[in-house]
N, C-alpha and C positions, 0 to 999 in steps of 0.2 A: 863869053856872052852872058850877062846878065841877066835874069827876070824878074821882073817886079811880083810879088805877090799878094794876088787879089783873093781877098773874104769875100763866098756866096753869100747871097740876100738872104736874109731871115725870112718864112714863110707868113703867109700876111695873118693867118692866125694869131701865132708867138706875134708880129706887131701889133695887131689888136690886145693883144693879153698884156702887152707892155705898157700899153698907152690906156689901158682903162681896166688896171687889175684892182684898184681902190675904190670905183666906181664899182664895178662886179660884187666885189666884198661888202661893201654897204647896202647896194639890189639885196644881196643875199639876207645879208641880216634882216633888213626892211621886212621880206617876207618870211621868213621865220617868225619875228616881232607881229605880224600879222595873224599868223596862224597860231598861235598861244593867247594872242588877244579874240581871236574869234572862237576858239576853243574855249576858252575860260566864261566868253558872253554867253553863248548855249548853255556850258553848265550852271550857271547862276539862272539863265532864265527857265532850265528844266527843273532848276531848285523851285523858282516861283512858282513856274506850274502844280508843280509839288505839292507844296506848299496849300499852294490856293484850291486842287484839289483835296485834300484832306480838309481845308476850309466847307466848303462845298457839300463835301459828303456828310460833315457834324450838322449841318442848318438844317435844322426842323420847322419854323416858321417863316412869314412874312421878314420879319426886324432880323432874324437871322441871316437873310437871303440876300437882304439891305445891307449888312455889313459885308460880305464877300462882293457883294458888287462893287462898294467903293473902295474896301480895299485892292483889291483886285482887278481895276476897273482895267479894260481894253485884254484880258486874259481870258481864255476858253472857260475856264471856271466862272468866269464873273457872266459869260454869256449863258453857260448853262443854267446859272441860277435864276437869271432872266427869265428863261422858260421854263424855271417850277413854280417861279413866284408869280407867273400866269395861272398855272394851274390851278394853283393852291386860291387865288383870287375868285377864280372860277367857279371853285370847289362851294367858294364861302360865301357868294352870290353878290360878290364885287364885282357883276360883267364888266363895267365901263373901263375899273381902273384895269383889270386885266387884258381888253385889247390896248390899252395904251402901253403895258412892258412889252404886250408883244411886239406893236410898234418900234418902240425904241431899240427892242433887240435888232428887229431889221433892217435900222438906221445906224446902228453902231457896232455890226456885227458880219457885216457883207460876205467874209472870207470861212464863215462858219460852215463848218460840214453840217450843221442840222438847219441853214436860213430853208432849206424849201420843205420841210417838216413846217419851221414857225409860218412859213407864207400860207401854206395850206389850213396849220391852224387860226391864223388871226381871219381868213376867208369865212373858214366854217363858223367862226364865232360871228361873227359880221352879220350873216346868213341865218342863222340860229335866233340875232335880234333882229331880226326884218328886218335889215341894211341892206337887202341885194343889190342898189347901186353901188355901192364901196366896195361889193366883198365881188364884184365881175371883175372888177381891173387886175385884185388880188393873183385869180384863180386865172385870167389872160396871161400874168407875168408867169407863173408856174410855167403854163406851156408853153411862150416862147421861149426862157430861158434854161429851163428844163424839159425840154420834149423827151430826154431819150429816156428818162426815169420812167417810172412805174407811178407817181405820184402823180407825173400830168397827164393819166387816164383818166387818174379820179380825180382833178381837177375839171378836165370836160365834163364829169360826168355831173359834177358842179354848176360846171355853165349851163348844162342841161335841164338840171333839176328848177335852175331859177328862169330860164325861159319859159317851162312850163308852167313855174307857179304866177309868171307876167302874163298868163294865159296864149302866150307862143308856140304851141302846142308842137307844129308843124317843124318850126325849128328845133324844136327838143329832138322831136324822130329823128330826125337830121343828124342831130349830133350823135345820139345814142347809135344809131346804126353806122356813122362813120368811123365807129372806135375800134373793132378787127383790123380794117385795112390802115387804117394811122399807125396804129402803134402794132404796126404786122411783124416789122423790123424788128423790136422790142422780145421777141419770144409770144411760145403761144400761152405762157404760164402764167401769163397777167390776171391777178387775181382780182382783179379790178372789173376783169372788162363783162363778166356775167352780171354784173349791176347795171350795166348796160343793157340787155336782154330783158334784166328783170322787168327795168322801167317800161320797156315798149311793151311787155305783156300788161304791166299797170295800165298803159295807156287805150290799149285795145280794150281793155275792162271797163274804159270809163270810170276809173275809180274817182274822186274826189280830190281836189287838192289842196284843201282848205280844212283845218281841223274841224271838229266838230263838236257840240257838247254833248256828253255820256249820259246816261240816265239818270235820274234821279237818285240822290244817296237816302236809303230807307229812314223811313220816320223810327225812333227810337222811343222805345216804347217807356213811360215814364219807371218809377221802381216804385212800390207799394209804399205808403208811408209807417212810418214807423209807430209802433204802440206807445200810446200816452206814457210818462212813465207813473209808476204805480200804480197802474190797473192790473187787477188777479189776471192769473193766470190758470185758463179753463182748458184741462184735457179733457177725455174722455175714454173710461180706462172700463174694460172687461177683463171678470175670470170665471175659471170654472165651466165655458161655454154660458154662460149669463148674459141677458141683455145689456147692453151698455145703459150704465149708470153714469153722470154726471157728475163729478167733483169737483168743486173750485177749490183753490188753493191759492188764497190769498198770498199776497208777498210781503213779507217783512218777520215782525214778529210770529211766532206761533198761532194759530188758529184751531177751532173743531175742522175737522173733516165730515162732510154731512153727503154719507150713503143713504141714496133713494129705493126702495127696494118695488119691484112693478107691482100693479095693482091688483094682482090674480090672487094674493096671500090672505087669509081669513083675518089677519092684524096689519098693519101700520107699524112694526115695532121702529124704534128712534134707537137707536145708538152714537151716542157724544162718548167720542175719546181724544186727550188732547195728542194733536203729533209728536213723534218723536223725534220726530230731527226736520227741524222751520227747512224748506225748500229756498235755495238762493234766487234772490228777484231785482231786477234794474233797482227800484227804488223803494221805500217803503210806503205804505198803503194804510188805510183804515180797514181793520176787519171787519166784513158783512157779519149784521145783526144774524144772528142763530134763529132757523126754521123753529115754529113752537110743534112739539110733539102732538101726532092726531089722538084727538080721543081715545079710550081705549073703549071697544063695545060693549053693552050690557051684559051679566051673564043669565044664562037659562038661567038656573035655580040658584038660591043665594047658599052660599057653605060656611058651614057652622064655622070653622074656623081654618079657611084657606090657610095652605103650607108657605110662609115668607119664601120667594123668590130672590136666592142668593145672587149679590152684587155680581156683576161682574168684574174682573180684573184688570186694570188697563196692562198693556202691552212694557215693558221696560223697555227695552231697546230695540224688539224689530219695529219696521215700516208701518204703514198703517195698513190693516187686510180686511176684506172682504165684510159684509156686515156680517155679525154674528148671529148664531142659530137662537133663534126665539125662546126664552122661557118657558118650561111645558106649563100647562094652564091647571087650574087648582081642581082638583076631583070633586066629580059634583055626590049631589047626596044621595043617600040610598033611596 
């Protein structure tokens, strides 16, 4: 008796593998081919970023700030430079054009980890120029779309600050005292929310909300005008414990020196000596005409033949001193 023999069925596996192992092997390469292409895009675009950061970090001005943005345009570096080249606008009293980059940053920047930084900054700036219609919508978006941050405290505190300077007094408290329990959730370390407190104690004070002008800046007091030039120049010089005596001293060339001696002395004596060293003066001058010597008084009795009274010496090279001691007078007769 014969039997025929029969081959078991292959497992539907092994027939799957039979009938699509070509298929399989191309799947496979396909994502291999994939993942070396997505691998190699990252490291080009972490090059760019790269790149574009060290761009970034070299820009010191405006035009500098301008070329990594267009190079670099739609990159984190090109966004950050957007908000220095705010700053820097700000800095240098270009308000208008500086909310406009910050605009742009927040129109072409959406996925930035600092847009609710630039939302808060283009508010305050807004706010800063008497915009508080524009800069309320700003500081609204802050806190719908960021409530759980720390930055949409101070963004109410925002909304607060500009109702009460709309004279909304009532809604300001409002706000200021709903900021514990809002952002209760948030932690108690909101460094935000004592500006909160502060304000309602402003507001209990009645303080002002409107600036005001400062006092008066002090009148300045003119500066003395300056000496003609070429006019002497007049001290007024003691020695010896001696009354002060007067001396002018012309400027320019050399002059006398003309010591006045006080009036208590039984003579008048005149002493002319030329100076020895001309005193330096702005400009030069005419020297004042020379005092004429007094009289000399009469004497008691006349002498047969008074003793000549020796010259005296002029000075070589010290200063000029004090008047000299008077000639003793001629012996009278027996």
């Amino acid at each position: 008796m014969s039997h025929e023999s029969t081959s078991a069925p292959l497992p539907a596996w092994e027939q799957f593998l039979d009938k699509n192992f070509k298929k399989l092997v191309l799947l496979f390469l396909a994502i291999i081919a994939a993942l070396v292409v997505l691998g190699l895009g990252r490291h080009f675009s972490r090059q760019a970023e790269v790149k574009a950061g060290e761009a970034f970090a070299a820009a010191k001005s405006v035009e500098d700030l301008d070329a990594v943005i267009a190079a670099h345009k739609g990159s984190r570096a090109a966004g950050n430079a957007l908000l220095q080249k705010a700053e820097l606008l700000w800095d240098q009293n270009k308000k208008t054009t500086s909310v406009d980059a910050l605009r742009e940053f927040i129109n072409t920047h959406k996925d930035h980890p600092l847009l609710p930084q630039a939302l808060l900054g283009l508010g305050s700036k807004l706010e800063s120029l008497g915009q508080r219609g524009e800069a309320r919508p700003v500081f609204e978006r802050i806190v719908n779309e960021f409530g759980k941050t720390d930055l949409a405290a101070l963004a109410e505190i925002h909304l607060g600050d500009i109702a009460w300077a709309d004279g909304k007094e009532d809604e300001a408290k409002k706000i200021y005292e709903g900021l514990p329990a809002k952002f209760a959730s948030n932690g108690t370390d909101n460094p935000f929310l004592s500006q909160g407190e502060s304000r309602l104690e402003w507001i209990a004070a009645k303080l002002p909300t409107k600036e005001v002008d400062g006092p008066p800046k002090p009148k300045v007091e003119p500066k003395p005008a300056a000496a003609a030039p070429g006019a002497p120049v007049i001290k007024l010089n003691s020695a010896n414990g001696n009354p002060l005596s007067p001396t002018v001293q012309p400027a320019g060339a050399p002059g006398p020196v003309i010591n006045l001696t006080p009036g208590s002395a039984t003579s008048a004596p005149v002493s002319v000596s030329p100076a020895a060293t001309p005193m330096p003066a702005a400009a030069p001058a005419p020297a004042p005409a020379p005092v004429a010597p007094a009289p000399a008084p009469a004497p008691v009795a006349p002498a047969p033949k008074p003793a000549p009274t020796p010259a005296t010496a002029a000075p070589a090279s010290t200063p000029p001193a004090p008047a000299p001691t008077p000639a003793s007078a001629a012996p009278k007769a027996p």
